[in-house]
C-alpha positions, -999 to +999 in steps of 0.1 A: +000+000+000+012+036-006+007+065+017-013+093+017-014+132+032-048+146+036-046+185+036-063+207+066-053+241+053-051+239+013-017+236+013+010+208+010+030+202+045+063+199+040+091+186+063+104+214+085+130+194+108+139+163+119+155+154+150+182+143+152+192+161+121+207+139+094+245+136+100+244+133+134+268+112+155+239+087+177+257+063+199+222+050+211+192+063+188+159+056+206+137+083+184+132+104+156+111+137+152+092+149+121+084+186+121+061+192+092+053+232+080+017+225+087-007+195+102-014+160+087-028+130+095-030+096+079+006+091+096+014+056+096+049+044+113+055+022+082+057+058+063+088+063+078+118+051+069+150+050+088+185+036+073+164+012+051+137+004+082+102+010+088+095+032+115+076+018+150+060+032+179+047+064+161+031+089+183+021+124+174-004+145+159-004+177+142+024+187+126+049+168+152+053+131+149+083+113+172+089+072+160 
């Protein structure tokens, strides 16, 4: 299945940030942040993708989602 982004305010959200931000040194990486430049939902951990790897444990809402 593919993903999907269902707009709230007309426009398309866009990634803002992400935490840590790529490049970074982690000796233990436990999560990721997604800022996104407005709010979407439809957010699925498997729509993130880390080194190759589905993302798990997603929580968030908004334009803020931490997996």
């Amino acid at each position: 299945m593919g993903w999907g982004l269902w707009l709230v305010s007309g426009q398309v959200p866009m990634v803002v940030g992400v935490d840590p931000v790529a490049g970074s040194v982690v000796s233990n990486l436990t999560a990721v942040t997604v800022s996104f430049s407005g709010p979407v939902s439809g957010v699925r951990a498997e729509d993130l993708i880390l080194n190759g790897s589905w993302g798990t444990n997603l929580n968030g809402s908004g334009s803020v989602y931490t997996f």
